[in-house]
N, C-alpha and C positions, 0 to 999 in steps of 0.2 A: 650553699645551694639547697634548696627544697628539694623536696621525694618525687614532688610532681617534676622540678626541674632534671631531676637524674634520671626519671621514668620516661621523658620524653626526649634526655639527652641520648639515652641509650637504645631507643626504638630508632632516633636519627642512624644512631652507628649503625646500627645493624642494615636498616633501610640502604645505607648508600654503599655499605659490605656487599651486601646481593646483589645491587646492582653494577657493581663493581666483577665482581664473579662470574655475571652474564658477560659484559663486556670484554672480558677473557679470554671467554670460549664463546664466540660470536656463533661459528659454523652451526654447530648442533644446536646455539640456544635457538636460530633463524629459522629452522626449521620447525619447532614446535612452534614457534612466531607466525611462521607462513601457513601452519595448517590453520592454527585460531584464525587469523586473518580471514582464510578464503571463506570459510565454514563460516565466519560470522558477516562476510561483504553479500554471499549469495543472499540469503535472506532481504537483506538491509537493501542489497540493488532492486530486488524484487518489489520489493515495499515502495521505493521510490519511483520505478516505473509506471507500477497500480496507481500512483500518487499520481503522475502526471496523467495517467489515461482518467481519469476520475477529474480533473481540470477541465480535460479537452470537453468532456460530456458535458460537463457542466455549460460550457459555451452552446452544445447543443441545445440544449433545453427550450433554450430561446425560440428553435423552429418548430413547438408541437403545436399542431392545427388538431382541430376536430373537423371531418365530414360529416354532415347530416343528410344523408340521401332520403326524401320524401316519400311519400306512397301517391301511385300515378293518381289516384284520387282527389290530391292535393292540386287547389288552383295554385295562380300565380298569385291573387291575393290573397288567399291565403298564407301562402310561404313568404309574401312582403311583412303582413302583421307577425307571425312567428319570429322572421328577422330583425323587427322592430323591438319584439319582445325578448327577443334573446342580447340586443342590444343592451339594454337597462340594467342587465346584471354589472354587477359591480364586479366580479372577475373577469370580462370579457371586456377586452383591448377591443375589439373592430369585429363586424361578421359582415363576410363577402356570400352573394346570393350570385346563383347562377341558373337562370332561367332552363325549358326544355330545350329553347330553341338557340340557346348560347351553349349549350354542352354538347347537339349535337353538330354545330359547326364548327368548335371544337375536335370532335371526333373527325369531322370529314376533313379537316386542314390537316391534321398531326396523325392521326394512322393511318393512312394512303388505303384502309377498304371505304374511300367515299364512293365508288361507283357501286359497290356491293347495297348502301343505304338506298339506293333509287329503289331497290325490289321490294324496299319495306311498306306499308300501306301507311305507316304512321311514326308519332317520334316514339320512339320505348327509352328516352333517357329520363329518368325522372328528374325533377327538381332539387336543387343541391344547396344548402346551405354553410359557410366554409365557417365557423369559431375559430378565434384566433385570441387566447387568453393572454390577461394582462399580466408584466414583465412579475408581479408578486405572487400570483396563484402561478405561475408557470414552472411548475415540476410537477414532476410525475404522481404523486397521492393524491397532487389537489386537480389534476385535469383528469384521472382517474375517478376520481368524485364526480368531477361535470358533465362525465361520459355518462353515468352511472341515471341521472338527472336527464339528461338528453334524450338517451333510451325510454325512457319512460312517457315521452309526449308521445300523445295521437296520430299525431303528424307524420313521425318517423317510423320509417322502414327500417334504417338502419344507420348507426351512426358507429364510427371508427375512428379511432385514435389513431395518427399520422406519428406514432412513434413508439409502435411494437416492435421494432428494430432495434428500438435503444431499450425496452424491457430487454429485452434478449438479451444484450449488451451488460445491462447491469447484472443480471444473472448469472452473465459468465463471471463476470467482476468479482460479485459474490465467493462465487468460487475458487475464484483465485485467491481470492484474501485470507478464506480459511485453508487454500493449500500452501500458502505462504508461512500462517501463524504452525501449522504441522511440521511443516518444513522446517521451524526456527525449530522448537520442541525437540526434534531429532539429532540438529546441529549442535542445539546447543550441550545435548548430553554427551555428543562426540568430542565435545569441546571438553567437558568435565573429564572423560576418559584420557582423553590427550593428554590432560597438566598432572592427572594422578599417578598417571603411569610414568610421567618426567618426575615429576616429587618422588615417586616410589622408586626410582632408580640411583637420585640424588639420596635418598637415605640409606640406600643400601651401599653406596660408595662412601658413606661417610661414617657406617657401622660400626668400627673402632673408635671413631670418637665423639659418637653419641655415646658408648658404652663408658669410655672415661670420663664423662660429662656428668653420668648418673652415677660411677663409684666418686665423687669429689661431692656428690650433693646438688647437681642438677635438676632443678624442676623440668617437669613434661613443658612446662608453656614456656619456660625460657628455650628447652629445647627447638620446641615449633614454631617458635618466633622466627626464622630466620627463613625456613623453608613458607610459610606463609606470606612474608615477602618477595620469597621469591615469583608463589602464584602469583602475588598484585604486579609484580613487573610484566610478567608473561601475559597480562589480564591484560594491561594498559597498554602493553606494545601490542597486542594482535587488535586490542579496539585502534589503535591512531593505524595500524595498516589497513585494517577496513572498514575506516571512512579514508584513507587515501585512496583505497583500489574502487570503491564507489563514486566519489567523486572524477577522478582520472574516466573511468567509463561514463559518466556523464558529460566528461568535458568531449571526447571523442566522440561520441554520440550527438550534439547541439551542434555541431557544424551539418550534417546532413538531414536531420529536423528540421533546421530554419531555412534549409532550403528548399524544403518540401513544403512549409508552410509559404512560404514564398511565392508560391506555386497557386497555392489558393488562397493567394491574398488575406495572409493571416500572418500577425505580428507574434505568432505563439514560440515560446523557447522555455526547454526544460528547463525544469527546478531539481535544485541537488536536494541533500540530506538538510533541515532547517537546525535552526542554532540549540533548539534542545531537542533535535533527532538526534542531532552529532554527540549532546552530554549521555543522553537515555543510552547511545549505541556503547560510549565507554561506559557509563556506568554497568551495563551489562557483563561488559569482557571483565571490568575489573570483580562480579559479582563473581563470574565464572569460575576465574582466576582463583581467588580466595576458597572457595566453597570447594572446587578439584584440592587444593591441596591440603585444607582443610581435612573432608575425605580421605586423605592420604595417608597425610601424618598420621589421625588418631586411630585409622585402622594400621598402620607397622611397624608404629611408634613404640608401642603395647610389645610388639613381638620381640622389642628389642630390650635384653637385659644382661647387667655385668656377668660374666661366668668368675 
């Protein structure tokens, strides 16, 4: 056998030794399993909720119109060629025009003060141009842009973007994203404390024969070989528990989603964690894992020597 052969025959040993050792002593090891877990699923659910809300929006996008309210100065042919010309852009899907005398029967069909209009001497609804961008410019920078454009004819009084609601929206979103990415940041240090404080209790139980390890000629890294593994198993079991407890709340969750979407005739249904959310999310716990006991060993490893 080769050096490399005995080098990786003997990382095996040890590897399925620790794991062995966990499986042992199940109770106590589940618990520092179940803290990882939670502390790593809260984030990760969080991420995938913002996930699906940031889908849902996206399907909105589709309904942002522009109004272009006229100045009463403005004829009706004038607001035809406007329409006409507003037509011929190449980001604009369709524009619906709606005359004085179509907005205010309008008004007197749909807000019930049509008897209050007789008092009026005249129409005061101006003329109204409805933009309706095409399915490529339709999001939010590039109908922001057109708004921007719009404002700036003669013509207009005023024009308004039919989707300051979903600015809002995504602002909150915003926010959520970076309270999410703070939220991990926290967790995950909690996560580091968890496993060093387990590594550092497992070496202080094992104190007598770390000491006879290093009077026989012990290396520090054959030492920390062992407790090292143990982080990676602790790493990889609290990542496979939270993406089970994420998943599990997803699946519980898409039964009364799709019937809310059902409701308004929407074929929509959550998405869980994707195939390299799920590897990102272990690769994390197992970074964690490693790096807490890491951490550990070589701060009380040090403290530890033959008398």
């Amino acid at each position: 056998m080769t050096s490399i052969t005995v080098y990786l025959a003997r990382h095996l040993q040890v590897m399925l030794a620790t794991l062995g050792q966990l499986v042992r002593d199940p109770m106590s090891n589940m618990m520092t399993i179940a803290v990882m877990g939670i502390a790593l699923a809260l984030p990760a659910g969080l991420h995938v909720m913002l996930q699906n809300v940031q889908q849902v929006t996206a399907q909105w996008d589709g309904a942002a119109q522009i109004s272009l309210f006229l100045k009463q100065s403005v004829t009706d042919k004038q607001a035809d060629q406007l329409a006409r010309l507003i037509e011929q852009r190449q980001d604009v899907k369709s524009v619906t025009r709606i005359t004085r005398s179509e907005a205010l029967e309008e008004f007197r069909e749909h807000s019930g003060f049509g008897d209050a209009l007789k008092a009026l001497e005249g129409n005061p609804f101006p003329p109204v141009i409805v933009v309706f961008p095409t399915e490529q410019s339709d999001n939010l920078l590039t109908v922001q842009t057109m708004l921007g454009n719009f404002r700036d004819k003669p013509e207009v009084e005023l024009a308004q973007l039919d989707m300051q609601w979903l600015k809002r929206l995504y602002a909150i979103m915003d926010f959520g994203r970076r309270g999410i990415w703070v939220l991990a940041v926290l967790l995950s240090i909690s996560v580091l404390l968890v496993v060093g404080n387990t590594i550092r209790l497992a070496i202080q139980n094992r104190r007598e024969e770390i000491e006879v390890i290093k009077l026989i000629g012990g290396t520090d890294a054959f030492i920390r070989r062992p407790f090292l593994y143990t982080g990676f198993w602790y790493g990889l079991s609290g990542g496979l528990l939270s993406w089970i407890l994420v998943t599990l709340s997803i699946w519980l969750l898409s039964g009364p989603v799709n019937e809310l979407a059902t409701l308004y005739d929407s074929n929509y249904s959550l998405t869980s964690l994707s195939g390299m959310q799920s590897l990102t999310l272990l690769c994390l716990s197992v970074s964690l894992g490693l790096v807490g006991s890491w951490i550990a060993v070589s701060r009380h490893l040090q403290a530890i020597e033959p008398q």
